[in-house]
C-alpha positions, 0 to 999 in steps of 0.5 A: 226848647221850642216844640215840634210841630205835629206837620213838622214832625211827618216831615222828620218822619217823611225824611228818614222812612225814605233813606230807608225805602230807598234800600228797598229795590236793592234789598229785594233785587238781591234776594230775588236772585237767590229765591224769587219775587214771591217768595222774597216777599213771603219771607221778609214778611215773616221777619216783619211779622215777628218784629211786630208780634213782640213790638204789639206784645210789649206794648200791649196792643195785640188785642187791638187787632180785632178792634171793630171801627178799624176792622173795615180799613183794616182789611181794605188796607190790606187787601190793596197794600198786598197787590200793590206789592205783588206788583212791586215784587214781580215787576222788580224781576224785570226792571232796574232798582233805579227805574222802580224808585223813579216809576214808584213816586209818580204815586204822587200822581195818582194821589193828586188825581184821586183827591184832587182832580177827582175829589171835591178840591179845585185844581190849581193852574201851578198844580195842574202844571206839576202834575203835568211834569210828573207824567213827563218825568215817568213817560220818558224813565217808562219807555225805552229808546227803541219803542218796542213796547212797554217793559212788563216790569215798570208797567207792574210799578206803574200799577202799583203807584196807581194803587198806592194812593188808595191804600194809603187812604184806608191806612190812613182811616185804620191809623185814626182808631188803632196804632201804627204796629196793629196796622201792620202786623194785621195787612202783614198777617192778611197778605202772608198765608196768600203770598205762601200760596201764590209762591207754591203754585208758581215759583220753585221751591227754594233749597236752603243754600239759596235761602241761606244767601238770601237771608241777609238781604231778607233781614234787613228787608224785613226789619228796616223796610218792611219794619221801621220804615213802614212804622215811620210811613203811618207816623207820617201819614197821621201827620201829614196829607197824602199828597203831601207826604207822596210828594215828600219821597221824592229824595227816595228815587235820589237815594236809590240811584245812588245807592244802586251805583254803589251796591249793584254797579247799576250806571244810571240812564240818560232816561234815568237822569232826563226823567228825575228833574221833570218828577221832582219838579212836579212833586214840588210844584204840587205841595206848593201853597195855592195861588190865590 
């Protein structure tokens, strides 16, 4: 049997993460409607946080966490990761599951700007062109047919794909000295004690019957996005660039549209469907070999 490749193998990671991210707007709109953004966020952390707490144990890693080469990235993955989805969890109250996916990838964007457009690397015509496309794709899902400004909740996602790229980068640098459960188990300890605070001061405390109805929606949250997912993202990301892997979840918003007709009944827009062309067109365009 022929061997896997290292860049084949955060393909088949990159494959499989985004079925399960593609769940996540529609696991955290149902669980917002019972206790809010934050404290749905807090909550499906505490899942995430025992699922990795016994992972780190029977592994033997939970003393890597306080391993000091990673310390830095570490705490910089964190930091950038919890506003990324404050933004995300605040915005999802009020914008659509379907506009979320779409706004999230041009993540893509930023990260070919950061490390491309920015960095040391020359820009490409047909990259150049793709990352043009990306912004047309997000311009028309971002702004609505009567222009009277911005909806609040897609300009938090947008935030939170300009700030994706420079997280995934610290993650990305931790995951060179520490494995992919220390990673996580620490941004997740790092951010739940803040979200805890934030929830207090300025959401209402949930009773137990909305807690109760959210919980299956928190679970599956915390287990499948906020867990495996997010394992199969750092796996990936070990492999693979980051603009490479950003451009790889494009199924992600596909899957989201579909999955959001099924389970929340949302119809997707004519926006919707005009912009999803120009944003995986762009994303293609700008994984494509360099032209010489």
């Amino acid at each position: 049997m022929m061997k896997m490749t290292k860049e084949r193998e955060g393909e088949l990671y990159a494959f499989l993460l985004s079925l399960l991210e593609s769940w996540f707007p529609i696991l955290t709109i149902r669980a917002i409607a019972y206790v809010g953004a934050i404290h749905t966020y807090a909550y499906a952390l505490v899942v995430a946080i025992l699922f990795f707490l016994i992972l780190s144990w029977r592994h033997g890693t939970l003393g890597r966490l306080l391993d000091k080469e990673a310390r830095r990235d570490l705490l910089l993955t964190s930091l950038f990761i919890t506003l990324m989805f404050l933004c995300i969890y605040i915005g999802l109250r009020y914008t659509t599951a379907g506009n979320m996916s779409l706004i999230i990838f041009t993540q893509l964007f930023f990260a070919y700007l950061y490390f491309n457009v920015l960095g040391d690397e020359r820009m490409d015509p047909l990259h150049t062109f793709g990352a043009f496309s990306m912004g047309v794709g997000a311009m028309i899902v971002l702004f609505p047919e009567e222009f009277g400004g911005l909806n609040p909740g897609d300009a938090l996602i947008l935030l939170a794909a300009a700030i994706a790229p420079v997280a995934n980068y610290y993650q990305q640098r931790a995951r060179r000295h520490v494995p992919s459960e220390t990673v996580l188990l620490f941004r997740y300890l790092f951010a739940l004690p803040l979200l805890l605070v934030f929830a207090r001061l300025f959401e209402p405390d949930p009773d137990v019957g909305k807690i109760l109805s959210a919980l299956p929606w928190i679970l599956a949250s915390g287990l499948l996005v906020m867990g495996l997912a997010k394992i199969l993202w750092i796996e990936a990301l070990h492999r693979l660039t980051i603009t490479k892997l950003s451009a790889m979840t494009a199924l992600i918003p596909l899957f989201t549209l579909l999955f959001a007709y099924l389970v929340l009944r949302e119809v997707p827009t004519l926006r919707q469907l005009l912009g999803v062309p120009f944003i995986i067109a762009g994303g293609i365009l700008l994984t494509r070999p360099e032209t010489q």
